[in-house]
C-alpha positions as a LaTeX table, in Angstrom:
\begin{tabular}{lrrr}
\hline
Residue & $x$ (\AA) & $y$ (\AA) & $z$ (\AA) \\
\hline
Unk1 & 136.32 & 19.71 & 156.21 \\
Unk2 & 135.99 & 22.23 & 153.21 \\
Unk3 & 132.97 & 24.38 & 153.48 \\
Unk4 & 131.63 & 25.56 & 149.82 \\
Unk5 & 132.55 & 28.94 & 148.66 \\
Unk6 & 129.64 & 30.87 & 147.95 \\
Unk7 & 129.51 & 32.32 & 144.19 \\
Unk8 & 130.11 & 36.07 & 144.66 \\
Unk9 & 126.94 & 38.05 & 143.49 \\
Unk10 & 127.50 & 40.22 & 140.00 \\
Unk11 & 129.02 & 43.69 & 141.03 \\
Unk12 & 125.69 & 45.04 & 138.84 \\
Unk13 & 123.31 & 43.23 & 140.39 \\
Unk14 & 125.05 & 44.11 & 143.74 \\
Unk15 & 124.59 & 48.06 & 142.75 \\
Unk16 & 120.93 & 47.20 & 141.36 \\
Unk17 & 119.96 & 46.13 & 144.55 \\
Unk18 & 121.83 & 49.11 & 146.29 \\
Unk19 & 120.14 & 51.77 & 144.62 \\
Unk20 & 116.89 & 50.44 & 144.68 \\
Unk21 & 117.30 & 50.36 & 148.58 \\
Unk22 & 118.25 & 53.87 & 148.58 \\
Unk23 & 115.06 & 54.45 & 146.60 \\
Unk24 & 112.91 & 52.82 & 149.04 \\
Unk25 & 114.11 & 54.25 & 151.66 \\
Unk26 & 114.47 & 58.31 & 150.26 \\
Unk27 & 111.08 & 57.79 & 148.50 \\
Unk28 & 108.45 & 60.21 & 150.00 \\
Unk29 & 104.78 & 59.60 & 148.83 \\
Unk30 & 103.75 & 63.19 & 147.03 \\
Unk31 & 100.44 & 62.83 & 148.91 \\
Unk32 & 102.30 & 62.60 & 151.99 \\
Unk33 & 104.14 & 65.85 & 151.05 \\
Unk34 & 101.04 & 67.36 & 150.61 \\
Unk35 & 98.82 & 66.33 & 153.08 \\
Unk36 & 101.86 & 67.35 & 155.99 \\
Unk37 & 102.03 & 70.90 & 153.61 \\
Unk38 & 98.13 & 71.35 & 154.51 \\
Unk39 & 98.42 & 70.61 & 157.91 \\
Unk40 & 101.33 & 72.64 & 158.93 \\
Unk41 & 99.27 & 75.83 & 156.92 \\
Unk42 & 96.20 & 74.94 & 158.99 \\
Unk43 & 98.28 & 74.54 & 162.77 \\
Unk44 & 99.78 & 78.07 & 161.58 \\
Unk45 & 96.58 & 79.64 & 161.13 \\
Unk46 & 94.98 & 78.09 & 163.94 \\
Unk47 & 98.41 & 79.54 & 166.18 \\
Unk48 & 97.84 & 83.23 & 165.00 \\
Unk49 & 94.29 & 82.95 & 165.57 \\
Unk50 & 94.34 & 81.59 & 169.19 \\
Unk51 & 96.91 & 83.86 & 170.02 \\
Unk52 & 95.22 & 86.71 & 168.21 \\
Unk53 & 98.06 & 87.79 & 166.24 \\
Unk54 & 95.68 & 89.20 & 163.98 \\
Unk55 & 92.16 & 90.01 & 165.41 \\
Unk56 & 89.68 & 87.57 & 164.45 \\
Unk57 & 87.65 & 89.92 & 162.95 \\
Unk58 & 90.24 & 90.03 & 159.92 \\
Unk59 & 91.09 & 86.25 & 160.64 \\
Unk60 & 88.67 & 83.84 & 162.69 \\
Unk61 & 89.93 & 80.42 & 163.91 \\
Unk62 & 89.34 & 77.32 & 161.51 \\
Unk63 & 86.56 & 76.02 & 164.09 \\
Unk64 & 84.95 & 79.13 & 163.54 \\
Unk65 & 85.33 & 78.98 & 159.15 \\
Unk66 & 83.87 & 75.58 & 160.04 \\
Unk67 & 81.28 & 76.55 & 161.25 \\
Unk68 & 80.60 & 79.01 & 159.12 \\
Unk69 & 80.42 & 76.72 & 156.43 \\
Unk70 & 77.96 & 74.47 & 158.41 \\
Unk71 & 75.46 & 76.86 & 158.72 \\
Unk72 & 76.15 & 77.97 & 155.18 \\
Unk73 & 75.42 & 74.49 & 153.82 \\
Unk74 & 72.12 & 74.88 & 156.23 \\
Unk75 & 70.65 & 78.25 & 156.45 \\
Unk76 & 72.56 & 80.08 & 154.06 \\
Unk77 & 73.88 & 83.54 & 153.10 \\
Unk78 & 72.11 & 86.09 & 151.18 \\
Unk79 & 69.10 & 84.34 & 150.99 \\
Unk80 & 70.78 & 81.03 & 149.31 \\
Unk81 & 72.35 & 78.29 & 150.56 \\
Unk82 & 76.22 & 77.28 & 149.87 \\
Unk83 & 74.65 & 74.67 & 147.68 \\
Unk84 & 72.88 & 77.09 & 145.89 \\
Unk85 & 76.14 & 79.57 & 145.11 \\
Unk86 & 77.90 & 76.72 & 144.24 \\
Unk87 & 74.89 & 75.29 & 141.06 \\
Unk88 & 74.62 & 78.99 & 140.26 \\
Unk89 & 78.87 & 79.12 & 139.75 \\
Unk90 & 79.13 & 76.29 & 137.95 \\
Unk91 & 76.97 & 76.46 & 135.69 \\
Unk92 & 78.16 & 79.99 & 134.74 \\
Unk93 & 81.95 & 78.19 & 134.08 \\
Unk94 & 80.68 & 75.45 & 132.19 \\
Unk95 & 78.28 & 77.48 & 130.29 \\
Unk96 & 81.63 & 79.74 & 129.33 \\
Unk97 & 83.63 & 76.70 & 129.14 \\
Unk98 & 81.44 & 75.47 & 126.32 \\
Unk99 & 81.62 & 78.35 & 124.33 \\
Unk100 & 85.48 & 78.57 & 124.88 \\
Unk101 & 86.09 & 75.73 & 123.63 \\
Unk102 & 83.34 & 75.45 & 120.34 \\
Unk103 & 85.30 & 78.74 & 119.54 \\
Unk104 & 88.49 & 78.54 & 120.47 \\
Unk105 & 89.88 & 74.99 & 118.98 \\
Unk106 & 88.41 & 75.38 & 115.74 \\
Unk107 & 90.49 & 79.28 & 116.00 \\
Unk108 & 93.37 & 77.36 & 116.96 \\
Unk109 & 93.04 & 75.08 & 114.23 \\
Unk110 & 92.50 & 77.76 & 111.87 \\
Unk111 & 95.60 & 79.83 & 113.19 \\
Unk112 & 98.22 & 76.94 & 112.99 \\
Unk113 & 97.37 & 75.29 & 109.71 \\
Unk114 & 96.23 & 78.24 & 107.38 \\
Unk115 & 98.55 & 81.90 & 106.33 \\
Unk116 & 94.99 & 83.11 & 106.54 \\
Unk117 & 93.81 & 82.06 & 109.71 \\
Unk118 & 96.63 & 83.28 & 111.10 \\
Unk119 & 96.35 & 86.72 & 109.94 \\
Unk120 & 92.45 & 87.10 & 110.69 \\
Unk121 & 92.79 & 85.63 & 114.39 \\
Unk122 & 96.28 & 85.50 & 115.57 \\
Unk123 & 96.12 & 89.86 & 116.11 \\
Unk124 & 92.86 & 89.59 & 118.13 \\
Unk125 & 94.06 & 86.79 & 120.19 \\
Unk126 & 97.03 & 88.99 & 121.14 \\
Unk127 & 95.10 & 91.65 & 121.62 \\
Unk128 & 92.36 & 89.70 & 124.17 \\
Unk129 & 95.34 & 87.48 & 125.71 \\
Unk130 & 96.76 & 90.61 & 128.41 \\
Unk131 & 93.88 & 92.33 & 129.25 \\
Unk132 & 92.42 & 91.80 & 132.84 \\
Unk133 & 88.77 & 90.98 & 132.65 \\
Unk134 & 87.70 & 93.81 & 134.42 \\
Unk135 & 88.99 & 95.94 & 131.68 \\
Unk136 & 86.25 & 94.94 & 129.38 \\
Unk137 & 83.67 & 93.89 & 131.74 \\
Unk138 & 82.03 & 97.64 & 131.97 \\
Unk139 & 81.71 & 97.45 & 127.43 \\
Unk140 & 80.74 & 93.85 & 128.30 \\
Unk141 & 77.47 & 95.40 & 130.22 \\
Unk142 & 77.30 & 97.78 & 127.72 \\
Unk143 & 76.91 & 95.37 & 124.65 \\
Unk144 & 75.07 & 92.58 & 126.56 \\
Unk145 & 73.20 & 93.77 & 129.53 \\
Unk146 & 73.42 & 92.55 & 133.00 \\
Unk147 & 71.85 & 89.52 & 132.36 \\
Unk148 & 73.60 & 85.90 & 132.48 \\
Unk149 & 74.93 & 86.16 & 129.16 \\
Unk150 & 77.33 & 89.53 & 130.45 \\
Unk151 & 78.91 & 87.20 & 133.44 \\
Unk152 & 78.93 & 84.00 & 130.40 \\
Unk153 & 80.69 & 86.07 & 127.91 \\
Unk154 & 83.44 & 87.87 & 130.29 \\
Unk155 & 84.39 & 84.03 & 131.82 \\
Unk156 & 84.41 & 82.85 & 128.24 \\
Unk157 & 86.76 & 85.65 & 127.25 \\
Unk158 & 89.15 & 84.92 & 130.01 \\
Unk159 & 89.27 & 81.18 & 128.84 \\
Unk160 & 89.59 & 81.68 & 125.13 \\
Unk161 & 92.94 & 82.81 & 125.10 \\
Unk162 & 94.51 & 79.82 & 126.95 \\
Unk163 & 92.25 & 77.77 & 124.78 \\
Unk164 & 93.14 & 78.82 & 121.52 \\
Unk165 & 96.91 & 78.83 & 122.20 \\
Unk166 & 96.93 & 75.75 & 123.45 \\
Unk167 & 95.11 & 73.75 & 120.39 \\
Unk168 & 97.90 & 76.47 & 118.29 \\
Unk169 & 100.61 & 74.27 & 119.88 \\
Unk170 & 99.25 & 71.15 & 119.60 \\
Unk171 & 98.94 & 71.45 & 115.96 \\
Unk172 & 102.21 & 72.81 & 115.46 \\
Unk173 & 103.50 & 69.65 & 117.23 \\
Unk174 & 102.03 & 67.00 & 115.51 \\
Unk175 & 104.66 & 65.01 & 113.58 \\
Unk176 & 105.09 & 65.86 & 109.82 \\
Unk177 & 105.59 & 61.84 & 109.53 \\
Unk178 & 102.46 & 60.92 & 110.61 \\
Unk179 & 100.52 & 63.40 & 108.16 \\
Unk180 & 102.80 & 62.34 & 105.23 \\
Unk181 & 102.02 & 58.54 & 105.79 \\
Unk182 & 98.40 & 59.00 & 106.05 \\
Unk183 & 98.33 & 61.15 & 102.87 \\
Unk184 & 100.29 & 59.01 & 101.17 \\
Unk185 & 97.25 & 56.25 & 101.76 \\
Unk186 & 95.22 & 58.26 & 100.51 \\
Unk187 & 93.68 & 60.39 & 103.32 \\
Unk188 & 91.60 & 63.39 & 102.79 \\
Unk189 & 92.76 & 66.44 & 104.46 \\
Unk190 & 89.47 & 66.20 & 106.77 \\
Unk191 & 90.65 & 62.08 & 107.46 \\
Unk192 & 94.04 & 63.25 & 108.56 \\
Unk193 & 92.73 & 66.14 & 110.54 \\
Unk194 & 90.34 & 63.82 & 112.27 \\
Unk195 & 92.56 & 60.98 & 112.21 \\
Unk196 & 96.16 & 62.49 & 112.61 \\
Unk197 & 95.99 & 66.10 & 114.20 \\
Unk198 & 93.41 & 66.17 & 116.52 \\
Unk199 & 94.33 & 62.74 & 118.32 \\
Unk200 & 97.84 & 63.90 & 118.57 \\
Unk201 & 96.74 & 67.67 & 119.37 \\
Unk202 & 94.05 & 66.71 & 122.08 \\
Unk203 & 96.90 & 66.34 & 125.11 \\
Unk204 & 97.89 & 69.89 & 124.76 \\
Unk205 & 93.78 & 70.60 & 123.99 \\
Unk206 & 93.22 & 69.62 & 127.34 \\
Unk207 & 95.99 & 71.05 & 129.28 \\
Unk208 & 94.66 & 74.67 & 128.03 \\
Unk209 & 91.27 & 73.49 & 128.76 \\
Unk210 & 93.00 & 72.95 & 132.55 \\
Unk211 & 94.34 & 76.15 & 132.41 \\
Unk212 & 91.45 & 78.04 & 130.80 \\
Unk213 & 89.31 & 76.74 & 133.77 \\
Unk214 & 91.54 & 78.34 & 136.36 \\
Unk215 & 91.33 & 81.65 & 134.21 \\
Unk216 & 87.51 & 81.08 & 134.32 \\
Unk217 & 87.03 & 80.71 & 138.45 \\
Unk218 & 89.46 & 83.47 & 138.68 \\
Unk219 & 87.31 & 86.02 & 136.59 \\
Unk220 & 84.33 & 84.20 & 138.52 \\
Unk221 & 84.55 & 86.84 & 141.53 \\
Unk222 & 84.53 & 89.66 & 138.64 \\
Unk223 & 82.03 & 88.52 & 136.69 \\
Unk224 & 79.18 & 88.47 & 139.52 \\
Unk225 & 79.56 & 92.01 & 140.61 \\
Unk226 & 77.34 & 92.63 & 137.82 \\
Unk227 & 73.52 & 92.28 & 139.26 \\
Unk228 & 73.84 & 88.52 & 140.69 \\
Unk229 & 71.81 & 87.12 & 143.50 \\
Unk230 & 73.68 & 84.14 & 143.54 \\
Unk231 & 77.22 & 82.41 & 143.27 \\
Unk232 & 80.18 & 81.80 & 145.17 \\
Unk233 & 81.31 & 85.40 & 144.18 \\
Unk234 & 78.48 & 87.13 & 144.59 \\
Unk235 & 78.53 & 85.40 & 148.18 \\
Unk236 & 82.38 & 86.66 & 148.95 \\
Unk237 & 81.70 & 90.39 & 147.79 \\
Unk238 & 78.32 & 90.50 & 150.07 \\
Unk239 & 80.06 & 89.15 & 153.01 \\
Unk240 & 83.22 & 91.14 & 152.71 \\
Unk241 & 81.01 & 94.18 & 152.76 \\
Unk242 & 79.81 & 93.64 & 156.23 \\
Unk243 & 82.86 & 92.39 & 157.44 \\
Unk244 & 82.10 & 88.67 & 157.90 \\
Unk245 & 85.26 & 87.30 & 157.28 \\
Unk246 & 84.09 & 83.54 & 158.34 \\
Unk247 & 81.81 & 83.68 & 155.23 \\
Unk248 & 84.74 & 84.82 & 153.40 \\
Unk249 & 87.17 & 82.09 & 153.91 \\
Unk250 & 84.50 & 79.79 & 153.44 \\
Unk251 & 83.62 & 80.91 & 150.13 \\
Unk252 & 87.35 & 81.13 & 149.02 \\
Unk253 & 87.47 & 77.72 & 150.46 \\
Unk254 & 84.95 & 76.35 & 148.53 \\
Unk255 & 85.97 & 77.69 & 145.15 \\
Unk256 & 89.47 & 76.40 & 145.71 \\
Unk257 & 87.79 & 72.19 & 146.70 \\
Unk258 & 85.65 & 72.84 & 143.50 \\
Unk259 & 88.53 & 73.69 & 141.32 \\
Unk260 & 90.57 & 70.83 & 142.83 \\
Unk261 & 88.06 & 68.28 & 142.38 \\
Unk262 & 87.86 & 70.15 & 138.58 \\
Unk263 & 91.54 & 69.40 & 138.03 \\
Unk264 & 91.42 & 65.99 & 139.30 \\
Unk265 & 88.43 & 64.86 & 137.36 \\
Unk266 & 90.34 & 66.76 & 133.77 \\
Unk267 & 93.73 & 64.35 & 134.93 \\
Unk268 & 91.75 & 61.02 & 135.14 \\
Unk269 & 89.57 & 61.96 & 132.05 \\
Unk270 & 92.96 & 62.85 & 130.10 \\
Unk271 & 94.39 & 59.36 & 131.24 \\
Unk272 & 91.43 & 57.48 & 130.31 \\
Unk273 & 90.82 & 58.64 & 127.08 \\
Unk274 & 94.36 & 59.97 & 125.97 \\
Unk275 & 96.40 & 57.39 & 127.67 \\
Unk276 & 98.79 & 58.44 & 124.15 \\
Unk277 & 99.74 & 62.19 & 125.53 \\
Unk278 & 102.44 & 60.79 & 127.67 \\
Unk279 & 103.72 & 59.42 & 124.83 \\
Unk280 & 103.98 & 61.98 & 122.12 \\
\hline
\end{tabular}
């Protein structure tokens, strides 16, 4: 009895299968990565606080930050809740972040498609782009008071720069094909900046307005040394005067889940409404 031969499987399709085994199997989730990165911090802290590697007066136990943050979220600190730092913050970054951004992409624009524009804007933008906030924040005061508009203006500063730069590049980028063919239907030079530049500028747009907000929270701390009763800043420097470190790592804690949940909601907004930027 002859038993049928069984038709030998393509040496390519054999290999296809191969490596997508290997694939499956060395694949590692990045949230996985992550979430074992966080916990490993947090068992390491927890470690040199219960065996009081550093006094817990400099470092207090994560049950302890938690807690903190309870009663922060309840009574308060300061004479405001954590609630209450946290609508006073924001509202000082997205007040700056607005201004930022009604100055700084039509600078951009301005920089990377005119001689002129360039000239004007490109030396003040160089000039702005090193200097630490708190360089300027005393002339800030100075000019503006210590009002909201002083702690509005030096967080708008800080973001400009990353702002303008990035709208620069964007510009620069867009292909020459793309603004020849729509001129050569006829465009207006407003059409094609509508039409043309901005759409294909907008993915590096938004990765400066990304980076422009991280600029922002950092200057945050800075900016409410200056005569505020409220905000996450304001909260940290009171707190760190007297030595409550709980209230401390809370606060820093809370600025860092606020600028997370910031970056994640600018990803999904850039892949629902410039699902092109991965393509350019």
């Amino acid at each position: 009895m002859t038993l049928p031969m069984e038709t030998p499987a393509p040496a390519g399709a054999i290999a296809k299968a191969d490596n997508s085994g290997a694939k499956t199997r060395l694949a590692t989730p990045t949230t996985v990565i992550s979430v074992g990165t966080v916990a490993v911090l947090i068992i390491g802290w927890w470690m040199l606080s219960f065996y009081q590697v550093v006094s817990p007066v400099f470092l207090p136990s994560p049950l302890t930050v938690a807690v903190s943050l309870g009663n922060l979220a309840t009574t308060g600190f300061v004479d405001s809740t954590l609630a209450q730092h946290t609508l006073a913050s924001l509202l000082r970054i997205f007040a700056a972040l607005i201004a930022s951004v009604a100055i700084g992409i039509p600078v951009g624009l301005a920089i990377a498609s005119s001689d002129v524009g360039k000239g004007i804007f490109d030396p003040i933008v160089e000039f702005l782009r090193p200097l630490p906030p708190l360089a300027y924040l005393p002339l800030i005061i100075i000019w503006v008071g210590i009002g909201e508009t002083s702690k509005v203006v030096v967080i708008s500063l800080a973001m400009l720069p990353a702002i303008i730069l990035s709208t620069v590049a964007g510009v620069k980028s867009v292909s020459k094909d793309r603004i020849n063919a729509a001129r050569s239907f006829g465009a207006t030079p407003i059409q094609v900046l509508r039409h043309v530049t901005l759409p294909s500028a907008l993915p590096s747009i938004l990765t400066g307005i990304r980076i422009a907000l991280g600029a922002g929270w950092s200057t945050l701390v800075a900016a409410e040394l200056v005569a505020a009763t409220r905000g996450l800043g304001f909260m940290i420097q009171a707190a760190a005067q007297f030595l409550v470190t709980d209230v401390v790592i809370g606060g820093i804690l809370a600025i860092a889940v606020i600028a997370f949940l910031l970056e994640t909601a600018a990803r999904l907004i850039e892949r629902r409404f410039v699902p092109w930027g991965s393509r350019l």
